[in-house]
C-alpha positions as CSV (number, residue, x, y, z in Angstrom):
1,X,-40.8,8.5,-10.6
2,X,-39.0,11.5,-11.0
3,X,-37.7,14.2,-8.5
4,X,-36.3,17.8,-9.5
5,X,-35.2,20.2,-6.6
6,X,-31.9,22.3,-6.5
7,X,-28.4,20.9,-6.2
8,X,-25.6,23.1,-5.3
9,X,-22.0,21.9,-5.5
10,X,-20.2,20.7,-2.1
11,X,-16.6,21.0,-2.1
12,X,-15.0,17.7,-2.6
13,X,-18.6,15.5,-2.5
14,X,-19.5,17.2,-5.9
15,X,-23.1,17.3,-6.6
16,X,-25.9,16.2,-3.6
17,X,-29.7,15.9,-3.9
18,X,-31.5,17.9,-1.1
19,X,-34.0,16.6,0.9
20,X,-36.6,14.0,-0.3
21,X,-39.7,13.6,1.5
22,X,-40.9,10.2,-0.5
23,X,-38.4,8.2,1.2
24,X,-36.3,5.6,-0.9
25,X,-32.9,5.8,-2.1
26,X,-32.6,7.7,-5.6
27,X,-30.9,5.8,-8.5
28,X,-29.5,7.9,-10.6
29,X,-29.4,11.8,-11.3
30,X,-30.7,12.6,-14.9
31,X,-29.8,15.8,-15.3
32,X,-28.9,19.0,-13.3
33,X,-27.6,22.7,-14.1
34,X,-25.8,25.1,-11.6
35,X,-24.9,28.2,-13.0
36,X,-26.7,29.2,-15.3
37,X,-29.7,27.7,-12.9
38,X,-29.9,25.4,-10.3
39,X,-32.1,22.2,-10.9
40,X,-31.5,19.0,-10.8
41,X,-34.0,15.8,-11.6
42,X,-33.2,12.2,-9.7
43,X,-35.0,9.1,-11.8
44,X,-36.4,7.4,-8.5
45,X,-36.8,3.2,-9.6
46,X,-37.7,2.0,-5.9
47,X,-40.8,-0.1,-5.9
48,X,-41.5,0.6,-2.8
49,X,-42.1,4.2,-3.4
50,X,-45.3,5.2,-5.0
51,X,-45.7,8.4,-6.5
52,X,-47.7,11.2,-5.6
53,X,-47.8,15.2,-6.2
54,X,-47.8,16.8,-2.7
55,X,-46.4,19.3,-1.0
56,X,-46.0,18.3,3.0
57,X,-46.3,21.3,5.4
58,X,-43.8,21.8,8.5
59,X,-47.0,21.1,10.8
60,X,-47.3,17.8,8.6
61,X,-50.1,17.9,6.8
62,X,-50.2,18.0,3.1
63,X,-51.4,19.7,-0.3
64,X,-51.5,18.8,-3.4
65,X,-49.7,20.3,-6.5
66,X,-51.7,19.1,-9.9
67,X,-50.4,21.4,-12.1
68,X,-47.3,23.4,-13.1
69,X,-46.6,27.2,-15.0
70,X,-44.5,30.1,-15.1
71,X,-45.0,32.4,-12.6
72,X,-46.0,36.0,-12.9
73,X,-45.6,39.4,-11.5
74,X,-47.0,40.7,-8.6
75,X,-48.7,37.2,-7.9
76,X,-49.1,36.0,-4.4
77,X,-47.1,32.7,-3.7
78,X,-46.2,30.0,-0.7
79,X,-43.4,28.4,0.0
80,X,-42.5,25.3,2.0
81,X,-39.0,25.1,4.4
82,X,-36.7,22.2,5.8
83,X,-35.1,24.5,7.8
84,X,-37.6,27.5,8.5
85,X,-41.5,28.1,8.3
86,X,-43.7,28.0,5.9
87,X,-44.4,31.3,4.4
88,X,-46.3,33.5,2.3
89,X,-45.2,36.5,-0.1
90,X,-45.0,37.5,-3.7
91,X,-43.2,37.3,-6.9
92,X,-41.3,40.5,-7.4
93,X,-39.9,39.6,-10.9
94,X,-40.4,36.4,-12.6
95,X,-36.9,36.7,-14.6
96,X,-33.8,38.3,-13.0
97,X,-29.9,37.5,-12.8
98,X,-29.0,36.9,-9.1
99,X,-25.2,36.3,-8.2
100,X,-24.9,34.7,-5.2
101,X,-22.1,35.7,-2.5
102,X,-20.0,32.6,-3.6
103,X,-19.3,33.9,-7.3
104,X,-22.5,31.8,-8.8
105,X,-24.5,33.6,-11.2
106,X,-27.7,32.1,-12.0
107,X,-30.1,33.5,-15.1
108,X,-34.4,33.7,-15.2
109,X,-34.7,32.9,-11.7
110,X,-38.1,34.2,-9.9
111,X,-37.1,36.3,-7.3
112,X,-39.8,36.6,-4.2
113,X,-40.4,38.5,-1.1
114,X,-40.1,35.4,0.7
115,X,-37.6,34.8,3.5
116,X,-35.3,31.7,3.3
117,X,-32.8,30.3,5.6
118,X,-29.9,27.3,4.4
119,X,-31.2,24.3,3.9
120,X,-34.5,25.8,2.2
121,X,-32.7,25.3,-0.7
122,X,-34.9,22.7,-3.2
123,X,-38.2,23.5,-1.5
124,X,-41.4,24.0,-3.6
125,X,-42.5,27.5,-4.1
126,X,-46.3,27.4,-5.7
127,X,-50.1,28.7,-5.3
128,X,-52.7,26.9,-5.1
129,X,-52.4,23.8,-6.6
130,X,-49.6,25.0,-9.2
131,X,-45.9,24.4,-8.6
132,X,-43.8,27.6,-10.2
133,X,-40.2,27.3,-8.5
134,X,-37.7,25.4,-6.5
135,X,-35.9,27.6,-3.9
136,X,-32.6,28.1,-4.4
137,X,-31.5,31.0,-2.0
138,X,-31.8,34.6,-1.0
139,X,-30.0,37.4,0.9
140,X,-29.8,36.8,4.9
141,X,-30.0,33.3,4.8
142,X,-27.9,32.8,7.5
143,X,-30.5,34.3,9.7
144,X,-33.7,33.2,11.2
145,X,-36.6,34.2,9.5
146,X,-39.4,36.2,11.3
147,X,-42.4,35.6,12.7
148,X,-44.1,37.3,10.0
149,X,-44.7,36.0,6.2
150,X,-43.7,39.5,4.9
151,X,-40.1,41.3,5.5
152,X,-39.1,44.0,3.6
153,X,-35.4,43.7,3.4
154,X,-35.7,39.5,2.7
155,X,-35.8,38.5,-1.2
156,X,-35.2,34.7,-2.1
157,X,-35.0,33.5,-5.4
158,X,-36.3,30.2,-7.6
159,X,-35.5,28.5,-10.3
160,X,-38.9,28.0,-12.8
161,X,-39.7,24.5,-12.5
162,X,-41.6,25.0,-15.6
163,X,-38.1,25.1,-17.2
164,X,-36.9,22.1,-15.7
165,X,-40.5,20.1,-16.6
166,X,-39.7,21.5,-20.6
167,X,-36.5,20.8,-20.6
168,X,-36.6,17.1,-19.5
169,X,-40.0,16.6,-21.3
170,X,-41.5,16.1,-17.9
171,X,-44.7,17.2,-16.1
172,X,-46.5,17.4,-12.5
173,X,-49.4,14.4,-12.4
């Protein structure tokens, strides 16, 4: 069972998975890039975890992700929070450079209108069924987000899990 979300450096514990909703101690991390993305894949060998392809909501419930693709302009997207709510927006560009406030500069990442606090960081962002990006920041993040799915001043930014799926030879089941 595998597991990609977004890993950013912590100073002195190096690199740290984020949250993990199938429960289970990870065993090893594969693989992971920060700067010029930020992905990384845990290789999960519990046998007490089984495997599945959902997404869990903050009220609990669940949906289920089947399939995976690049995401493209203009095209209306969700994305799932730790810390804040679960929102709705858009994908503004499906390829930009974003450098972060911390130096980081990070290449073909979607940027959305979606709002995103700390500790979003490694949530899904998807339609439907499809899973396009995992969340790896945005401007204001250090405020709440509002009550509303839509902000004009809020952009966050994904990296393409399509690109992570390629380049590990991996896919959503």
């Amino acid at each position: 069972m595998w597991w990609a979300g977004s890993v950013r450096p912590v100073s002195g514990r190096g690199l740290r998975p984020r949250r993990c909703r199938s429960g289970g101690a990870p065993s090893s991390q594969v693989d992971w890039s920060f700067e010029p993305g930020d992905w990384a894949v845990i290789d999960y060998t519990n046998p007490d975890v089984t495997p599945y392809s959902t997404i869990q909501y903050k009220d609990g419930s669940e949906g289920q992700i089947t399939n995976s693709r690049w995401a493209s302009d203009n095209e209306k997207v969700k994305r799932v929070g730790t810390v804040s709510q679960d929102l709705d927006g858009m994908v503004l560009d499906p390829s930009v450079t974003v450098t972060y406030d911390d130096g980081a500069t990070l290449y073909n990442m979607i940027e959305t209108s979606l709002c995103v606090r700390h500790g979003d960081s490694g949530g899904p962002m998807f339609t439907g069924t499809t899973a396009l990006g995992v969340n790896s920041g945005g401007n204001y993040a250090d405020q709440p987000c509002g009550s509303t799915d839509a902000q004009p001043d809020r952009v966050s930014f994904h990296h393409p899990v399509q690109d992570v799926l390629n380049k590990q030879d991996l896919k959503v089941y």
